[in-house]
Biopython code that builds the backbone (N, CA, C, O; Angstrom):
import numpy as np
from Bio.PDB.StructureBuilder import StructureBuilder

atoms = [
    (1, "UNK", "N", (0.855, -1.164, 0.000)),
    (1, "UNK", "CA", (0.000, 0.000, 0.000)),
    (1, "UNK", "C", (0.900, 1.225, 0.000)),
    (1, "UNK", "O", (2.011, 1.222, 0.529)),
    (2, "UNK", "N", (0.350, 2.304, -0.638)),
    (2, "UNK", "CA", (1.238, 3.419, -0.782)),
    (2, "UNK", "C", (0.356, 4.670, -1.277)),
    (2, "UNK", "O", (-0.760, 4.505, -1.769)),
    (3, "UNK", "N", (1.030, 6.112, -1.083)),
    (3, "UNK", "CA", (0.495, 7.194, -1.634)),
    (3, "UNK", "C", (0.394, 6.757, -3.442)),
    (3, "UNK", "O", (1.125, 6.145, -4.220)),
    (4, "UNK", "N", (-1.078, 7.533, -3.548)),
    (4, "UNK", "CA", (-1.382, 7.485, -5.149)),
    (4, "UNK", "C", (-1.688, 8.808, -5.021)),
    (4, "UNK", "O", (-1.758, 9.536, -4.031)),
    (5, "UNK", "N", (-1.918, 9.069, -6.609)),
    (5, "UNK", "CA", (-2.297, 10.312, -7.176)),
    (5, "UNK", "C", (-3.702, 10.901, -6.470)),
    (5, "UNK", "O", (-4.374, 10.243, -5.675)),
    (6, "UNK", "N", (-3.981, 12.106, -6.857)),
    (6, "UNK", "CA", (-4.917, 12.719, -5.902)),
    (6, "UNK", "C", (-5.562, 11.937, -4.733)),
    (6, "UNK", "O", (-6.586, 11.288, -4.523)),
    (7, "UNK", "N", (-4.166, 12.424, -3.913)),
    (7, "UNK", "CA", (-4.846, 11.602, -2.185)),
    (7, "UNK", "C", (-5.268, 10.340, -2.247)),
    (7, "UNK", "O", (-5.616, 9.917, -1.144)),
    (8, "UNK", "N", (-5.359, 9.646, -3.049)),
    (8, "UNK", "CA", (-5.814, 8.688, -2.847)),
    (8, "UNK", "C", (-4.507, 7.824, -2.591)),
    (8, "UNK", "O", (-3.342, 8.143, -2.827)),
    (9, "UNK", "N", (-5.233, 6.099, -1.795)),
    (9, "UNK", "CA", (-3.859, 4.957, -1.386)),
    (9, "UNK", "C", (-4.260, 3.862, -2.253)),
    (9, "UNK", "O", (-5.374, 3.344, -2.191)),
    (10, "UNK", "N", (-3.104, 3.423, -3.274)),
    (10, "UNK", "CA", (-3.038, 2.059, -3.583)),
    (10, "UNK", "C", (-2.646, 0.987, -2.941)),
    (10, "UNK", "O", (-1.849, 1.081, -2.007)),
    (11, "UNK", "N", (-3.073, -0.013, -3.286)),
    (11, "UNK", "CA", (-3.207, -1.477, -3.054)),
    (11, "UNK", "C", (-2.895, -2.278, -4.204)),
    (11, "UNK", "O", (-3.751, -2.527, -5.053)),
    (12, "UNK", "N", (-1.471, -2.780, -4.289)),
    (12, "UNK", "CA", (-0.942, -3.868, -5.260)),
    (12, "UNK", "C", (-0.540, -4.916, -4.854)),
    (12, "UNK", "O", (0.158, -5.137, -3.865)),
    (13, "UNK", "N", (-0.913, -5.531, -5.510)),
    (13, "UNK", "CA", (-0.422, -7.144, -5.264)),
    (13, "UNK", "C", (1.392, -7.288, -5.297)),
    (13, "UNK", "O", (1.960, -6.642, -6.177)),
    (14, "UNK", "N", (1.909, -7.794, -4.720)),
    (14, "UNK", "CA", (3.169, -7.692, -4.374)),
    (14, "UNK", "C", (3.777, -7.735, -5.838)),
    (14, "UNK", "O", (4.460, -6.729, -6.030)),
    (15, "UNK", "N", (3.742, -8.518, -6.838)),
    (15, "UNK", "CA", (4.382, -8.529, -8.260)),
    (15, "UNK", "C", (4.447, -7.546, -8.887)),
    (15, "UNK", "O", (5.402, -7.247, -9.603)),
    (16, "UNK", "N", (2.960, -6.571, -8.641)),
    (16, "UNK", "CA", (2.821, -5.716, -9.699)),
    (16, "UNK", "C", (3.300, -4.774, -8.878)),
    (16, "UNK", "O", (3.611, -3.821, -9.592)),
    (17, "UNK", "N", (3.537, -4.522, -7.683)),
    (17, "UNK", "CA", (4.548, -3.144, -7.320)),
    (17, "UNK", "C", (5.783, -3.349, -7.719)),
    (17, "UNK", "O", (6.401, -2.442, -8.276)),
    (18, "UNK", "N", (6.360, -4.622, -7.489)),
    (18, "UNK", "CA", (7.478, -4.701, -7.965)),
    (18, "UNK", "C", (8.240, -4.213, -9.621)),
    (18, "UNK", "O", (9.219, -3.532, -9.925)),
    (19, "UNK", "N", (7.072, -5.065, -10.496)),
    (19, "UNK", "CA", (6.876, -4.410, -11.891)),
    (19, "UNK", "C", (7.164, -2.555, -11.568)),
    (19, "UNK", "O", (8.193, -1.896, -11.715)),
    (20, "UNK", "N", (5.788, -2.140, -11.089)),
    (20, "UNK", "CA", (5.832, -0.500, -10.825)),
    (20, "UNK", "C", (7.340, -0.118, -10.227)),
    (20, "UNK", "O", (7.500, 1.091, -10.396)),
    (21, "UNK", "N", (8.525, -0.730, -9.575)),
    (21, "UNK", "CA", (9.497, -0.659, -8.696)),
    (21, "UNK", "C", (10.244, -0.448, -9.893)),
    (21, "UNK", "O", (10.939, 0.538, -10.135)),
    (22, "UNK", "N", (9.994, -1.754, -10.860)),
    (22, "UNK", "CA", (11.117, -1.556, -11.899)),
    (22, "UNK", "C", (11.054, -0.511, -12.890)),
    (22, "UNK", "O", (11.999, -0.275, -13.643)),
    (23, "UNK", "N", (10.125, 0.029, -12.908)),
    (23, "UNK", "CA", (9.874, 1.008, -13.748)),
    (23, "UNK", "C", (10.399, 1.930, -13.683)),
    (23, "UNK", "O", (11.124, 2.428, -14.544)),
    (24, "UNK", "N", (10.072, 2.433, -12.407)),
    (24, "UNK", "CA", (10.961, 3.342, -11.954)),
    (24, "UNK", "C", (11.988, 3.318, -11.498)),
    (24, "UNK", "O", (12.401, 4.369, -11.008)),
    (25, "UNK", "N", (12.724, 2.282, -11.465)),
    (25, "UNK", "CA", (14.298, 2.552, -11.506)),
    (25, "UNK", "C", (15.232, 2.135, -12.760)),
    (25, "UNK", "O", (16.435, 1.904, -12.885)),
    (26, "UNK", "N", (14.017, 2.147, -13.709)),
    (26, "UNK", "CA", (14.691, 2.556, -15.320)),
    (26, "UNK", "C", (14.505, 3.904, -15.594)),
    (26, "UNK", "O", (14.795, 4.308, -16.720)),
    (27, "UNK", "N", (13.993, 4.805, -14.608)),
    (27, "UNK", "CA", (13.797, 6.446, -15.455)),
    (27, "UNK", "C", (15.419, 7.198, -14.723)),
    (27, "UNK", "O", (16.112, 6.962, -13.734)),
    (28, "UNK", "N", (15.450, 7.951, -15.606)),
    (28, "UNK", "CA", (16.817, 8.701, -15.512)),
    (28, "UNK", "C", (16.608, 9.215, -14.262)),
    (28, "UNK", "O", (15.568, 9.816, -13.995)),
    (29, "UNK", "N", (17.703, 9.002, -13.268)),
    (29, "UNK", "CA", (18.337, 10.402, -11.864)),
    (29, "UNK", "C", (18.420, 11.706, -12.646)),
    (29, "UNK", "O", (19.334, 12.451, -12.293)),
    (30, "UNK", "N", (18.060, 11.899, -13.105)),
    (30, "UNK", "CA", (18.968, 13.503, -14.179)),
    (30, "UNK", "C", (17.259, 14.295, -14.315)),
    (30, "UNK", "O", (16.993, 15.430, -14.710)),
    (31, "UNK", "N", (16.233, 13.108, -13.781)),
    (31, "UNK", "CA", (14.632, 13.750, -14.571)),
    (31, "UNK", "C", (14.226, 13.754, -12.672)),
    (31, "UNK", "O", (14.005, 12.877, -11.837)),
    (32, "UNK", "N", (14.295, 15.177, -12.663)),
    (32, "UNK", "CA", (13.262, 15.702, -10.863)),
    (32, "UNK", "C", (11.960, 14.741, -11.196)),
    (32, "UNK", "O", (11.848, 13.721, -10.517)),
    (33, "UNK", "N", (11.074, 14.991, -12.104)),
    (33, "UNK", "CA", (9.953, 14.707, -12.546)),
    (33, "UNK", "C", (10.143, 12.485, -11.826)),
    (33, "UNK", "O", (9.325, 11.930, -11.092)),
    (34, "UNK", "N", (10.922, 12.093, -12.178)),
    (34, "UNK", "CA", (11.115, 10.744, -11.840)),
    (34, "UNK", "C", (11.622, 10.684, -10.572)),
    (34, "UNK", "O", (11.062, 9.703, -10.084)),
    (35, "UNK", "N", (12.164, 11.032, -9.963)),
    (35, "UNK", "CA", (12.956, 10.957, -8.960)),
    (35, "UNK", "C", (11.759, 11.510, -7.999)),
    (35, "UNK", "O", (11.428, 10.767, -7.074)),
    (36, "UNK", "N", (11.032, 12.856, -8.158)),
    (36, "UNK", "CA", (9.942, 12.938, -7.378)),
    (36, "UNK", "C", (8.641, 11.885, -7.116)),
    (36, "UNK", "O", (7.901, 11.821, -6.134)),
    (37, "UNK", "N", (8.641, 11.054, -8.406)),
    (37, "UNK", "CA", (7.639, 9.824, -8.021)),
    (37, "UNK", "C", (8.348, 9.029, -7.557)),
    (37, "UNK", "O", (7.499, 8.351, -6.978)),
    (38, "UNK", "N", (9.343, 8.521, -7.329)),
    (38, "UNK", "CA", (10.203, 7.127, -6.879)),
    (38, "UNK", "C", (10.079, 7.791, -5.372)),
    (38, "UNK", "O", (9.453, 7.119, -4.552)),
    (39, "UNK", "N", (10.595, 8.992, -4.962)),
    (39, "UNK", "CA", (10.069, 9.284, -3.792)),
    (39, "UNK", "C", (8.922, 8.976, -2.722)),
    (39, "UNK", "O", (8.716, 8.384, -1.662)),
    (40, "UNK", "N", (8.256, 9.841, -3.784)),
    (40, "UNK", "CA", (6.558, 9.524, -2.968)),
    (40, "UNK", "C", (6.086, 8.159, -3.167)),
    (40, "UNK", "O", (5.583, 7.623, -2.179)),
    (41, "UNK", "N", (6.152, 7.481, -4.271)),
    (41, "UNK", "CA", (6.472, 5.890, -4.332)),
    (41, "UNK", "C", (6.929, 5.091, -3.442)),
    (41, "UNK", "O", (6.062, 4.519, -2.781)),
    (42, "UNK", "N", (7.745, 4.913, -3.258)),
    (42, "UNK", "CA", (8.671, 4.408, -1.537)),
    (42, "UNK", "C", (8.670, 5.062, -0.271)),
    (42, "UNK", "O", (8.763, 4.287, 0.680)),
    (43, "UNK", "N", (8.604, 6.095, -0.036)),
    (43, "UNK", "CA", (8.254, 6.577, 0.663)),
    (43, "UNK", "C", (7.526, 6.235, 1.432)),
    (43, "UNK", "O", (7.841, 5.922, 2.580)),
    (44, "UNK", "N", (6.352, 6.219, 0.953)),
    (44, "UNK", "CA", (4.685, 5.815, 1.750)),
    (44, "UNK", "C", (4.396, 4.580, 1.402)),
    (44, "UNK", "O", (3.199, 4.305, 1.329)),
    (45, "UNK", "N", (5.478, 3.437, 1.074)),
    (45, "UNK", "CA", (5.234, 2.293, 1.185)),
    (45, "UNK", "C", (5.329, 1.367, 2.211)),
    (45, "UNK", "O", (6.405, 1.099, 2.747)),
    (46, "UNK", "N", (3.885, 0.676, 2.632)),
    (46, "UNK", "CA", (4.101, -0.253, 3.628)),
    (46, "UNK", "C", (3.835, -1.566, 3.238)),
    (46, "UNK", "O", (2.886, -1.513, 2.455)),
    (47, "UNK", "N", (4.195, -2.698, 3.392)),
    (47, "UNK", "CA", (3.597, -4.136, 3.182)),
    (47, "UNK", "C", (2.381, -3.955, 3.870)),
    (47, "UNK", "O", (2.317, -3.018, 4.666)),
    (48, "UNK", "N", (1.167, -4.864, 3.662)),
    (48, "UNK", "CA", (0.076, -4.686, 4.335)),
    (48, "UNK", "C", (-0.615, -6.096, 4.387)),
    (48, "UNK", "O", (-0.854, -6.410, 3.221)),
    (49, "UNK", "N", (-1.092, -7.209, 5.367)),
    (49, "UNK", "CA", (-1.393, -8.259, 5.042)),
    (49, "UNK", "C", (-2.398, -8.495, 6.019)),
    (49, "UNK", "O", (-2.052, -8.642, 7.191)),
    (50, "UNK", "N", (-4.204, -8.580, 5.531)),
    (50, "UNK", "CA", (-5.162, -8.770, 5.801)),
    (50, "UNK", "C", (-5.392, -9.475, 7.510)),
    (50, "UNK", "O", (-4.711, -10.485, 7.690)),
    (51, "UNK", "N", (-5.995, -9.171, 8.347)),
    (51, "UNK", "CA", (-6.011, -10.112, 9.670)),
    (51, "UNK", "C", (-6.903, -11.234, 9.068)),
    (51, "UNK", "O", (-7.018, -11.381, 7.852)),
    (52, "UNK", "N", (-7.495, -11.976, 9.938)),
    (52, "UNK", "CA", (-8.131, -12.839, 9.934)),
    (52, "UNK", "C", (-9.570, -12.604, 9.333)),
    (52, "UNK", "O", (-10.059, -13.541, 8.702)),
    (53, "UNK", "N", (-10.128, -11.704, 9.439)),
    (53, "UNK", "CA", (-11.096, -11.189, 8.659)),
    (53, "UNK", "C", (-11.470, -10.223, 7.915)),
    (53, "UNK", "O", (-12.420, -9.449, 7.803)),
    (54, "UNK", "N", (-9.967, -10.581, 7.176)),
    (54, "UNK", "CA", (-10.495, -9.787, 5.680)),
    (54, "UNK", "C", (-9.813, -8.560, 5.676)),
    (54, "UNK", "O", (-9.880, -8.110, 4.532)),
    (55, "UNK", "N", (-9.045, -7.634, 6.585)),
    (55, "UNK", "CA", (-9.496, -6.445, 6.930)),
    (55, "UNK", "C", (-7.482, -6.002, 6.753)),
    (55, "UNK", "O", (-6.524, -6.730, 7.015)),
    (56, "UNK", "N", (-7.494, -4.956, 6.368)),
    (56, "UNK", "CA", (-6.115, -4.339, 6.014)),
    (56, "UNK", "C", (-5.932, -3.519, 6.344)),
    (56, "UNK", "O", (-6.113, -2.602, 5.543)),
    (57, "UNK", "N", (-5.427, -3.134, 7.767)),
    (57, "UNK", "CA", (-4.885, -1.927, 8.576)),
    (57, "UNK", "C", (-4.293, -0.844, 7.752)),
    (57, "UNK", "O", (-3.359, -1.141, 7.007)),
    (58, "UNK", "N", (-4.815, 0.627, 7.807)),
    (58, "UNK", "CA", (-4.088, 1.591, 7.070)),
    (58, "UNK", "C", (-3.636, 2.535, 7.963)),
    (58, "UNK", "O", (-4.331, 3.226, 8.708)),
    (59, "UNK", "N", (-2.287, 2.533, 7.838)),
    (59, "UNK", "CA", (-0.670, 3.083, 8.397)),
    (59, "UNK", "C", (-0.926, 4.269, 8.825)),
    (59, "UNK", "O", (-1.580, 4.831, 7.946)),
    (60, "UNK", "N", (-0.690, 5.252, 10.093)),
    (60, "UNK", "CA", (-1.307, 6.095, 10.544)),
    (60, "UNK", "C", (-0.824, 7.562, 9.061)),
    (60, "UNK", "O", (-1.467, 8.485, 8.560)),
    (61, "UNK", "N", (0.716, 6.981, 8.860)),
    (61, "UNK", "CA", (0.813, 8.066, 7.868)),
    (61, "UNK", "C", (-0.059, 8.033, 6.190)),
    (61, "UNK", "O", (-0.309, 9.008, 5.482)),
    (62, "UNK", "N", (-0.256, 7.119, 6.019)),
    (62, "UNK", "CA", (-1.053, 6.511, 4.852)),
    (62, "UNK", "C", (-2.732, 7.661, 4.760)),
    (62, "UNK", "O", (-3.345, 8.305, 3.909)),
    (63, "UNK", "N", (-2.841, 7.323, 6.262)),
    (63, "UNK", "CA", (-4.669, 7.821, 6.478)),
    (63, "UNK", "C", (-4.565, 9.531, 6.595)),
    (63, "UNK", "O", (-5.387, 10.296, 6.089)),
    (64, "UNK", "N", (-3.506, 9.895, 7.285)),
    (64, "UNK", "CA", (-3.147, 11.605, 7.190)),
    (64, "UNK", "C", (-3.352, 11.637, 5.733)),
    (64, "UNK", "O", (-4.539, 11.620, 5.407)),
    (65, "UNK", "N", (-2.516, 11.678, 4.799)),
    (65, "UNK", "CA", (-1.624, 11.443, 3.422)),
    (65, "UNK", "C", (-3.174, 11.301, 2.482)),
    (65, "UNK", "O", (-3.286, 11.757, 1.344)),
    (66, "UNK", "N", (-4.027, 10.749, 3.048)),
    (66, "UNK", "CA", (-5.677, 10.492, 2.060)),
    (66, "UNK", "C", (-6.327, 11.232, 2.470)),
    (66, "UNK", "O", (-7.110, 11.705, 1.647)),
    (67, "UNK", "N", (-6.432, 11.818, 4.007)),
    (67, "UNK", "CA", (-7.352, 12.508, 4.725)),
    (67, "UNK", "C", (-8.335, 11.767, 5.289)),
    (67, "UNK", "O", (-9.332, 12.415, 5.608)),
    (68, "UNK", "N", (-8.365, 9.948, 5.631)),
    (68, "UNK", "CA", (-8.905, 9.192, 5.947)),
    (68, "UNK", "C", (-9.615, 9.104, 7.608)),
    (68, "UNK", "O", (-8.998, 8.456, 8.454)),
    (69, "UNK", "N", (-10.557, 9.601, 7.876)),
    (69, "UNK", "CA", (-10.905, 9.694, 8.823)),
    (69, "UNK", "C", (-11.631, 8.532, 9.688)),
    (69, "UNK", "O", (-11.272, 8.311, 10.845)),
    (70, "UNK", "N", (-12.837, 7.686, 8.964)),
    (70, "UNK", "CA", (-13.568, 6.741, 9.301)),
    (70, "UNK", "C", (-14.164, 5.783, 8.079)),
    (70, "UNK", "O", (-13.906, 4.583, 7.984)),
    (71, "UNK", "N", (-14.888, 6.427, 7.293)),
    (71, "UNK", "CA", (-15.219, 5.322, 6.362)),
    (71, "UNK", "C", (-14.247, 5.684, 5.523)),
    (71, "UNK", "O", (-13.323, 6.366, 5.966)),
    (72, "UNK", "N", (-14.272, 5.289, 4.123)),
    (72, "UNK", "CA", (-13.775, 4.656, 2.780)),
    (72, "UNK", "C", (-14.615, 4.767, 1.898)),
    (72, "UNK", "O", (-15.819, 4.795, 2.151)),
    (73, "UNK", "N", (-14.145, 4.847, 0.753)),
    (73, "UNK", "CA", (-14.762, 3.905, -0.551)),
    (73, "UNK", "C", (-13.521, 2.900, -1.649)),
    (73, "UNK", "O", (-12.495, 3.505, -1.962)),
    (74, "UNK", "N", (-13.624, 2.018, -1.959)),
    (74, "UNK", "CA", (-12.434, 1.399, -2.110)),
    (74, "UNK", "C", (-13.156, 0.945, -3.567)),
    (74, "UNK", "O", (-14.265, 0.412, -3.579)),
    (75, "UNK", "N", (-12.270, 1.268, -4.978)),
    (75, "UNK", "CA", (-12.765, 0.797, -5.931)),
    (75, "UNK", "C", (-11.433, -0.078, -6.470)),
    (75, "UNK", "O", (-10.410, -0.317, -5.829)),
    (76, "UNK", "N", (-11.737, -0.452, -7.738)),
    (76, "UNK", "CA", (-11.035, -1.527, -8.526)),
    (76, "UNK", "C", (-10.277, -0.726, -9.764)),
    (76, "UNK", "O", (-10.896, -0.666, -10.827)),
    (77, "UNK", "N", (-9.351, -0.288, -9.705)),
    (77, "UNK", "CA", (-8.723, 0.103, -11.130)),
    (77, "UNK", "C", (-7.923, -0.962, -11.507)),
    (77, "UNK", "O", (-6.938, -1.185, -10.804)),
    (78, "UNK", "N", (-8.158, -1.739, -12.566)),
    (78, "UNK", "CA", (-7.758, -2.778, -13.294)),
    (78, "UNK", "C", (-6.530, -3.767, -12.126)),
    (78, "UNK", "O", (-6.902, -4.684, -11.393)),
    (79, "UNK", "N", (-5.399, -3.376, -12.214)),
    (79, "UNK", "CA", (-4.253, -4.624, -11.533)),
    (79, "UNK", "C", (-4.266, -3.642, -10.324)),
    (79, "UNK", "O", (-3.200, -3.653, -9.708)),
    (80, "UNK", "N", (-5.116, -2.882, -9.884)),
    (80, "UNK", "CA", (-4.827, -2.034, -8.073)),
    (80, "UNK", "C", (-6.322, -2.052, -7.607)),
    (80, "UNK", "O", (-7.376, -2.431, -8.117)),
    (81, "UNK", "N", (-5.932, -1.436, -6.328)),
    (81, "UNK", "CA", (-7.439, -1.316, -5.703)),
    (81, "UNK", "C", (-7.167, 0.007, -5.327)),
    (81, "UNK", "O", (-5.977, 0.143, -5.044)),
    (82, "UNK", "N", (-8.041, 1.362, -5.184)),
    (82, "UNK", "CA", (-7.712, 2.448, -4.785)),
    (82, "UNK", "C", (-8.755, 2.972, -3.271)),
    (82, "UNK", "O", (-9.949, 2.790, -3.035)),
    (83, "UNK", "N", (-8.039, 3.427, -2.749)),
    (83, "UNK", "CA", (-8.764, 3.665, -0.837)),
    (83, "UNK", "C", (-8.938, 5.317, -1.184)),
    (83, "UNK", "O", (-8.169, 6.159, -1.649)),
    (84, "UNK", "N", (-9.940, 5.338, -0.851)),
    (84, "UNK", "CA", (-10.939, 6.899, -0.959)),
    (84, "UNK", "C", (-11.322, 7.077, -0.050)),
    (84, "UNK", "O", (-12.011, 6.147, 0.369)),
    (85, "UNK", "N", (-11.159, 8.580, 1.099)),
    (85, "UNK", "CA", (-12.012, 9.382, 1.516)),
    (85, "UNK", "C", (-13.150, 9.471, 0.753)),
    (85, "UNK", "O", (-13.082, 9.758, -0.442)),
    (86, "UNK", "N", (-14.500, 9.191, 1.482)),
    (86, "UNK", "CA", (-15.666, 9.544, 0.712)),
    (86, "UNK", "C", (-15.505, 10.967, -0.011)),
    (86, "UNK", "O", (-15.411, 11.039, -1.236)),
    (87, "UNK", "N", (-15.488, 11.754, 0.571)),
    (87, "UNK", "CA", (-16.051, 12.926, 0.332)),
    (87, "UNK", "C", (-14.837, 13.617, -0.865)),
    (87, "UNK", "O", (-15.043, 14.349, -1.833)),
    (88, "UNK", "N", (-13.529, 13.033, -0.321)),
    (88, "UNK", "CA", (-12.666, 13.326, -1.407)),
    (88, "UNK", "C", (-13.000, 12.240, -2.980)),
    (88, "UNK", "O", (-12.465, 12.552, -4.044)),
    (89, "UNK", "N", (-13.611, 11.428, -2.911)),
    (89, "UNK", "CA", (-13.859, 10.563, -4.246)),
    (89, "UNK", "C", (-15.154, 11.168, -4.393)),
    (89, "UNK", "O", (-15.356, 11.457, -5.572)),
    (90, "UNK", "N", (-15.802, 11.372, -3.872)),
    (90, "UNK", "CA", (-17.291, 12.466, -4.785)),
    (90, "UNK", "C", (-16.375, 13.364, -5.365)),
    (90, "UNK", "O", (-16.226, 13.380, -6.587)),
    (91, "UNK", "N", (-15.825, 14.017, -4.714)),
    (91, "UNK", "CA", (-15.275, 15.710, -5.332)),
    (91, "UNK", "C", (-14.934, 15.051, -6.809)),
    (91, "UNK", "O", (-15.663, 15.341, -7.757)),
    (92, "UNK", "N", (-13.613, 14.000, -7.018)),
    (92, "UNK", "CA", (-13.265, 13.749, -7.757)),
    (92, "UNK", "C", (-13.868, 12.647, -8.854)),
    (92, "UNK", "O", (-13.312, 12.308, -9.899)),
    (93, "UNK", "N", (-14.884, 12.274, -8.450)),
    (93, "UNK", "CA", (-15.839, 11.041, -9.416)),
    (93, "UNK", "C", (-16.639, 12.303, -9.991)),
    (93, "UNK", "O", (-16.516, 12.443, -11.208)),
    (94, "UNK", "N", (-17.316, 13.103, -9.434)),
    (94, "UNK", "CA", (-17.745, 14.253, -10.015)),
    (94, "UNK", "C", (-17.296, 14.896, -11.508)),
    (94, "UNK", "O", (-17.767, 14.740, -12.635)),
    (95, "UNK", "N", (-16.306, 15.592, -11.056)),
    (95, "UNK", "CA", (-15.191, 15.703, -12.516)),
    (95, "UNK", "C", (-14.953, 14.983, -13.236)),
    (95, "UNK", "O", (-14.959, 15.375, -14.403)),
    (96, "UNK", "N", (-14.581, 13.408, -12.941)),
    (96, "UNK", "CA", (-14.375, 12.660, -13.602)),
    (96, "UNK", "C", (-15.149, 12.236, -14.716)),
    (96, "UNK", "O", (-14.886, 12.110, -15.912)),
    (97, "UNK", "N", (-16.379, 12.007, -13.888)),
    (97, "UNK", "CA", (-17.803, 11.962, -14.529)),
    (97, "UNK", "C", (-18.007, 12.952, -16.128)),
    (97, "UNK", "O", (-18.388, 12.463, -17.191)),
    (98, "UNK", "N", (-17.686, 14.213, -15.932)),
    (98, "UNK", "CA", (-17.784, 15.285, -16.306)),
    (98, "UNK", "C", (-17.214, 14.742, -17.737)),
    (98, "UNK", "O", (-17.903, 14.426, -18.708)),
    (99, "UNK", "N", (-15.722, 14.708, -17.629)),
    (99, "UNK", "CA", (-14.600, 14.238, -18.429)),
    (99, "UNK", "C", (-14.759, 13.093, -18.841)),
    (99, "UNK", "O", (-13.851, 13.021, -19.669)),
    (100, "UNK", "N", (-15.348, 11.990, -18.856)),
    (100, "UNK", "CA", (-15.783, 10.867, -19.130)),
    (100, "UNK", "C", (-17.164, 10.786, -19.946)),
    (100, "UNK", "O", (-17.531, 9.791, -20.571)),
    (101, "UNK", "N", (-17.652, 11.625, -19.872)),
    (101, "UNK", "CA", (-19.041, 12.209, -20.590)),
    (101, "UNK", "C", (-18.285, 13.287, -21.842)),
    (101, "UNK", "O", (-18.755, 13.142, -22.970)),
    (102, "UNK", "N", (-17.747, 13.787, -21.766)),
    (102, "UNK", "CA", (-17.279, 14.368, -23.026)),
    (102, "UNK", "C", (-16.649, 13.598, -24.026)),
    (102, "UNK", "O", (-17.008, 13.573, -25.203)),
    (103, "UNK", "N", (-15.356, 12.739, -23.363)),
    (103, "UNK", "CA", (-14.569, 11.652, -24.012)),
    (103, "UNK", "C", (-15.154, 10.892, -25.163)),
    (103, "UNK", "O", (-14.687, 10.863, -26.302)),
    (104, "UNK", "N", (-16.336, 10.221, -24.691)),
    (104, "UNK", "CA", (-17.506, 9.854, -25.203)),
    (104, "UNK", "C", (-17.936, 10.410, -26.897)),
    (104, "UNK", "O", (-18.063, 9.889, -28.005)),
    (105, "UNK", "N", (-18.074, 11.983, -26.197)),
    (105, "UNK", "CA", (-18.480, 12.928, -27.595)),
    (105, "UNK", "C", (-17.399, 13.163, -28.596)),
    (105, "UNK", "O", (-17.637, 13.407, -29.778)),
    (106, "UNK", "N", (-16.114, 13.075, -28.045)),
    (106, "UNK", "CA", (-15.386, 13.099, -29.112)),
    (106, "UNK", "C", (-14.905, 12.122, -29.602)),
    (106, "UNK", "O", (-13.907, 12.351, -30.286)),
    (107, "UNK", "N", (-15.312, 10.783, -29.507)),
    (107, "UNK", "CA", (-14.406, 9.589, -30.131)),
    (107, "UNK", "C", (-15.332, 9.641, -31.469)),
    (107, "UNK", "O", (-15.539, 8.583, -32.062)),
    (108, "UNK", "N", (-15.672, 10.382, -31.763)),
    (108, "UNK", "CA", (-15.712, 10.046, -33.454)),
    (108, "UNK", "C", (-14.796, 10.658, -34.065)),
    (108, "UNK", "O", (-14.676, 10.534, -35.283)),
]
sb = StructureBuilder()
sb.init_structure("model")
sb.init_model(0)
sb.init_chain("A")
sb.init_seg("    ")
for serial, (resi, resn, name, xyz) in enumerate(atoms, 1):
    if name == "N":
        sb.init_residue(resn, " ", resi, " ")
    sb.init_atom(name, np.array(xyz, "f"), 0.0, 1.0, " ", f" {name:<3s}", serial, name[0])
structure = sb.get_structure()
């Protein structure tokens, strides 16, 4: 589990961070732009492994870092799972919405 893009925390399966690991340590030291994601990338990485029922403790710095107070919304982006502040994933499903409704209009 780790910081993702707008506040939000991913959830990868151990392979595919690793994949994501290698990725980024094929981008040039010479690019801020790379070196600032390998940062925040590792950084806010913790292993994370379910208790007995189901349930995946999130890292006190993890829940600051989302703005995670009590509930969640936790969706599925293809090989991750992403951990949402409610109120911060309205703001942003909102827009999204928005932008996803246009996308639409221009694929012809």
């Amino acid at each position: 589990m780790t910081q993702g893009q707008e506040n939000c925390l991913v959830v990868w399966p151990e392979d595919v961070f690793m994949q994501e690991a290698q990725r980024a340590q094929q981008t040039p030291l010479t690019s801020r732009d790379a070196r600032d994601y390998a940062r925040v990338l590792f950084a806010g990485a913790e292993q994370t492994t379910p208790d007995k029922q189901g349930r995946i403790g999130i890292p006190p710095l993890l829940r600051d870092y989302a703005g995670i107070v009590k509930d969640v919304v936790v969706i599925g982006v293809m090989d991750r799972i992403e951990i949402w502040d409610p109120a911060k994933w309205a703001e942003y499903s909102a827009g999204a919405q928005a932008k996803f409704a246009d996308l639409d209009e221009s694929a012809d």
